[in-house]
N, C-alpha and C positions, 0 to 999 in steps of 0.2 A: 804846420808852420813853415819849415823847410820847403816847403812847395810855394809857399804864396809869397816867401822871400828868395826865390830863386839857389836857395843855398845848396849845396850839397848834401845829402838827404844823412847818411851814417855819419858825416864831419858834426853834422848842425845837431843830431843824437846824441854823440858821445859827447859836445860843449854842454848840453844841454844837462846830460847826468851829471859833468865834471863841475857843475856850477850849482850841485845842490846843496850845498853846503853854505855858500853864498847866498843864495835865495831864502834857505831856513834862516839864519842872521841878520838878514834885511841889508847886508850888504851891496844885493841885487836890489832896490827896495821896490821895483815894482816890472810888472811882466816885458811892459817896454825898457827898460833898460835893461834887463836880462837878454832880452829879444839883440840890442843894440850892441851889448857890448862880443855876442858871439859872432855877426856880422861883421864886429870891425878884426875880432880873431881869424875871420873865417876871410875877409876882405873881401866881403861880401856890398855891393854898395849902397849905402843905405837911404831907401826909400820911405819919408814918413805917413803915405799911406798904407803900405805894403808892413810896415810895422804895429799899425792901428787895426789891421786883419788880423794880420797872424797873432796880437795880441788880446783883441777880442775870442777869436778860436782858443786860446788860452783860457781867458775868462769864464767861457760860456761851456766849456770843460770841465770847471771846477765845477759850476753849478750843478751841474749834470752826473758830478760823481759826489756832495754833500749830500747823501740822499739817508735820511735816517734808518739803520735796518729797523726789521718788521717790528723789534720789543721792546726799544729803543726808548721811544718816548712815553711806551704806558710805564716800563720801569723806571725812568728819572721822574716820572710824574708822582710815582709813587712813593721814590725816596721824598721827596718832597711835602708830599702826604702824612708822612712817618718824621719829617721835622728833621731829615739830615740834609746836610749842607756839601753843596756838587762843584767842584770848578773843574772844567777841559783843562786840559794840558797839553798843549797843540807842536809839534816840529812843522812848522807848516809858511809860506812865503806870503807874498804882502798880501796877494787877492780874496786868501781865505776869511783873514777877521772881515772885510767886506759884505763875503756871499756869506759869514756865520750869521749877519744881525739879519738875514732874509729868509733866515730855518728857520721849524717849528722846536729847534733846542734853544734859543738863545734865550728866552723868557724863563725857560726850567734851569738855567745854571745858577750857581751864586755871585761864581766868577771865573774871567777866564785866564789863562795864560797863552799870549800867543806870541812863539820861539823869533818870529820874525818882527816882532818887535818890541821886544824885549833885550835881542841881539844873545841871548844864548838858546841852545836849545837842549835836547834831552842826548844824556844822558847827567849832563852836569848838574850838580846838586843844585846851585843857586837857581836853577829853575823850579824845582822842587818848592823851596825853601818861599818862591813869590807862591805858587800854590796856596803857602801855607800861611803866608801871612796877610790874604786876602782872603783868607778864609778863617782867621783866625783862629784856629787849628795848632794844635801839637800833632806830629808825626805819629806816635804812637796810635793815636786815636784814626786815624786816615787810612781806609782798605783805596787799592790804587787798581786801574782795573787797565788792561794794553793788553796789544795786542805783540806787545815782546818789539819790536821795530826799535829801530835807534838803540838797543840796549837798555831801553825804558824800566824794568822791571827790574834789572840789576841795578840803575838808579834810585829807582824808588826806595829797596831794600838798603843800599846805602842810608838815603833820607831818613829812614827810621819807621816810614812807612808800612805797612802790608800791601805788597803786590799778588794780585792774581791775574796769570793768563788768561786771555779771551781767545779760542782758539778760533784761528779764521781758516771756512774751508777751503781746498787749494783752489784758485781762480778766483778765490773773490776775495783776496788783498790789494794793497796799495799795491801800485808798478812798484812805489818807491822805498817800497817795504823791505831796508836794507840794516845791517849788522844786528839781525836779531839774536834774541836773548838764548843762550844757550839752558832752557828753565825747565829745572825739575820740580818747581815750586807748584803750589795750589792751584790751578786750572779749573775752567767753567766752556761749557761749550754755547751757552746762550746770554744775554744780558739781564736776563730775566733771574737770573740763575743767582745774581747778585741780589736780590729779596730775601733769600735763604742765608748767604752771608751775613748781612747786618743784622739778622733779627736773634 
């Protein structure tokens, strides 16, 4: 992105991380005005084609990393099967609910919650708490399954929930895979692994 707007390559980086907090809240509400407002930090000058690339390369990035792992979908398929009821819990910026109703998860959820626009995100309980009421759910009853990021998991347990680790192996987490959960709790190394759980 930095290249197609001419930006400074480590300036246009560090905006781009120091604005994630903004982008999960929907503050940023969409990849071009995140793209716009680091340009006008950066005084960088802003070109509205050169913003339509680099915001596509955006786009077509996310798509390209929503890619369901391998057990992903025969396991939600199966909670499904078994009559339990599934919502995402998403920290994630405007583009994702987008490219989410383009996967082959979006028909197996019950319901979602997504941090970007909703305007809060994880670890704050009132995210939690939509979870639960579009699920109609008590906490107690709710196994919560993360990958520890945002401090997810010591939210959950907050909420009333049960949180169990997904452990991700090194290399193949989010970039933005930031203040995780320091968890000594119940941990699972596959998705699959959660079929044993509920039953």
């Amino acid at each position: 992105m930095a290249t197609i707007l001419t930006a400074p390559t480590d300036d246009f980086v560090n905006m781009w991380i120091g604005t994630f907090n903004q982008r999960m809240v929907g503050e940023l509400h969409s990849p071009d005005g995140n793209i716009e407002y680091i340009c006008q930090k950066l005084g960088v000058p802003l070109d509205n084609d050169r913003i339509k690339r680099a915001s596509k390369l955006r786009f077509d990035f996310g798509i390209s990393t929503m890619i369901p792992r391998a057990d992903a979908i025969t396991t939600v398929s199966s909670l499904k099967t078994m009559d339990y009821k599934t919502c995402l819990v998403s920290n994630c910026s405007s583009e994702a609910p987008v490219i989410w109703n383009t996967t082959e998860f979006a028909p197996l959820f019950d319901a979602t919650v997504f941090s970007c626009l909703e305007k809060v995100m994880k670890p704050d309980l009132r995210i939690y708490e939509l979870a639960l009421t579009r699920l109609d759910m008590r906490a107690k009853d709710c196994l919560y399954v993360g990958d520890g990021g945002n401090k997810e998991l010591s939210g959950a347990s907050q909420a009333g929930m049960h949180p169990v680790l997904l452990k991700i192996p090194p290399g193949d987490g989010d970039a933005y895979q930031v203040d995780m959960d320091p968890w000594d709790g119940p941990a699972i190394s596959s998705l699959s692994e959660v079929l044993e759980l509920v039953r």
